[in-house]
N, C-alpha and C positions, 0 to 999 in steps of 0.2 A: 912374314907371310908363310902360311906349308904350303907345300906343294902336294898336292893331290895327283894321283896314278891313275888313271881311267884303264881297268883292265877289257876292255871290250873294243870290239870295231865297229860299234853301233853307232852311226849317224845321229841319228835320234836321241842315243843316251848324251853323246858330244854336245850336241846344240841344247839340250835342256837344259847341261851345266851351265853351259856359257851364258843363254840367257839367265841363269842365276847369278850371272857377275862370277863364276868359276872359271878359269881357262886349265883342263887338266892335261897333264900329259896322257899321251894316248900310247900303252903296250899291249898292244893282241898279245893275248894267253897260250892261242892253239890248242886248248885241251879240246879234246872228244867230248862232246857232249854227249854222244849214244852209252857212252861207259858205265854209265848207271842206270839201273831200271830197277823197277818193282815197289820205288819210293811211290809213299801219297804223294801230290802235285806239289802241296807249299816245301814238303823238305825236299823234294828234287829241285827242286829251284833254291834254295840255300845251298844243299850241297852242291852243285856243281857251280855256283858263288863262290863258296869257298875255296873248288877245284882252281878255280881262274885268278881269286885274287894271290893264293900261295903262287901257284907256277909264275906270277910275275913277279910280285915281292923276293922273292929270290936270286930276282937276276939282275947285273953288273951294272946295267945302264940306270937303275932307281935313280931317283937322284937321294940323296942323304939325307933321313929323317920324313921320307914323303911318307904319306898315308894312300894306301892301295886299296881300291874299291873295285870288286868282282862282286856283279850283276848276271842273275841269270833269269826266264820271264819262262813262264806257260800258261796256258788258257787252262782251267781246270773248269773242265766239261763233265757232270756225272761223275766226278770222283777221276775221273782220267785226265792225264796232262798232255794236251796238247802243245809242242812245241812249233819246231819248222816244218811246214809237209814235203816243200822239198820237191814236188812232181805235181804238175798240174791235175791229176786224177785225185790224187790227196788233197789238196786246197778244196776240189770240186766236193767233194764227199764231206770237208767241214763244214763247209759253207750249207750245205742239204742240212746238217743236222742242227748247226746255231742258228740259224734265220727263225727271227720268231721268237728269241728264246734268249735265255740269259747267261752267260758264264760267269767266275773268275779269273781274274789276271789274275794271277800270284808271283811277286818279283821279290826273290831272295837279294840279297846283300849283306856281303862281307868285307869288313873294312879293316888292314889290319896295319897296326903303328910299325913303321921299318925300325924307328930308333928305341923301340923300348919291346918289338915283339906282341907286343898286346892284341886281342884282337875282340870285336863286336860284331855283332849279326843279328838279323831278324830277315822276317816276312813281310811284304808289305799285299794286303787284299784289297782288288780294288771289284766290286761286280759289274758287270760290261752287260747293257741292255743291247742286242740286235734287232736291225729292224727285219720286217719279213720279206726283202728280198724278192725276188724271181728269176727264175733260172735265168732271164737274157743276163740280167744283173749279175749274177752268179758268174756267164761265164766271160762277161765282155770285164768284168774284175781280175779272172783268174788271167785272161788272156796279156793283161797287164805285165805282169810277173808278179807284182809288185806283193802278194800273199805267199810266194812258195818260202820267202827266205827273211820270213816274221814271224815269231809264238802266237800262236791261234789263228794264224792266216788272215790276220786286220792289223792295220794301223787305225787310227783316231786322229795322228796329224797329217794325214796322206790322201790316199784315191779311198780309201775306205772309211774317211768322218763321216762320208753321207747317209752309212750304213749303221751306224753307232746312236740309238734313239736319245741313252741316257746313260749316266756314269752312277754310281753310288760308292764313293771315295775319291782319293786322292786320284787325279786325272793323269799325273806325272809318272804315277807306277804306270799307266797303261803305255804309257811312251817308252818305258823299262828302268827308270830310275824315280822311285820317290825321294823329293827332296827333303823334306820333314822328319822322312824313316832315315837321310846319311845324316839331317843335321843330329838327329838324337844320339845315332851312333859315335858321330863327330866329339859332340860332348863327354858319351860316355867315357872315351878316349883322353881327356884331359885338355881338347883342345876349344879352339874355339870356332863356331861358323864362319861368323867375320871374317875370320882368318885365313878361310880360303878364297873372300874375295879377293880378283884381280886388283893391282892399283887402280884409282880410277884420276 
């Protein structure tokens, strides 16, 4: 069996794997996410994938031969990336502008082999219908928390599914890991899916 490295502290990315029969080990990255600007939305979200899975792959606690997966999500709104807002006036001010209206998720991943160095990446797009909202909605959401400290200020498995009309792709990038997009990477790597399921 490999062992898989979960570079994130994302709840959400956690439980997706598991329920895929995955149990990965979990290393927060710590990198700065603000460190990079001026990327289109899908390569800022690869790059800073790739930011998170190197700075873990690197470090002492791996376990031997794992394969490290660094996920990074934004809403790419008009050509701009929306990631965390971070401040309730920013969540409020997205929310104004997606209600009604449609984004992309774009969830970069980078996966890369500890024991041979190799590494695979891609993009995964999902388009994210919203519904239209009203400001009570808006701000009895925002008051939540639960949008300041998620890419594009929604969840889909949280307090904000009720707000999400329709999906067009893979539903599991909008959670922040597509599964389809790490098994392909998986493969490309020499390995096998399977292989990261847990014993059962």
């Amino acid at each position: 069996m490999t062992t898989l490295v979960l570079a994130s502290q994302s709840p959400a990315r956690l439980q997706t794997l598991r329920n895929a029969g995955i149990e990965p080990v979990v290393i927060v990255s710590g990198v700065d996410e603000d460190q990079l600007s001026g990327l289109a939305p899908d390569e800022l979200a690869l790059q800073l994938a790739r930011l998170k899975a190197e700075a873990v792959a690197s470090r002492t606690e791996v376990p031997d031969g794992a394969l490290v997966l660094g996920c990074d999500s934004v809403l790419d709104l008009d050509g701009e990336a929306l990631g965390k807002p971070g401040t309730p006036e920013e969540a409020t001010r997205r929310w104004n502008a997606m209600r009604g209206r449609a984004g992309v998720l774009r969830t970069g991943h980078h996966l890369v082999d500890t024991a041979t160095g190799r590494t695979a990446a891609a993009t995964a797009s999902t388009t994210v219908h919203f519904a239209d909202v009203t400001d009570d909605e808006i701000a009895a959401y925002v008051a939540t928390g639960e949008p300041l400290w998620v890419a594009g200020a929604f969840t889909v498995d949280g307090l904000g599914g009720g707000f999400v009309t329709s999906i067009e792709g893979d539903h599991h990038n909008v959670v922040g890991v597509s599964l389809p997009l790490v098994r392909t990477l998986v493969r490309e790597l020499g390995h096998e899916w399977t292989g990261l399921w847990a014993s059962r």
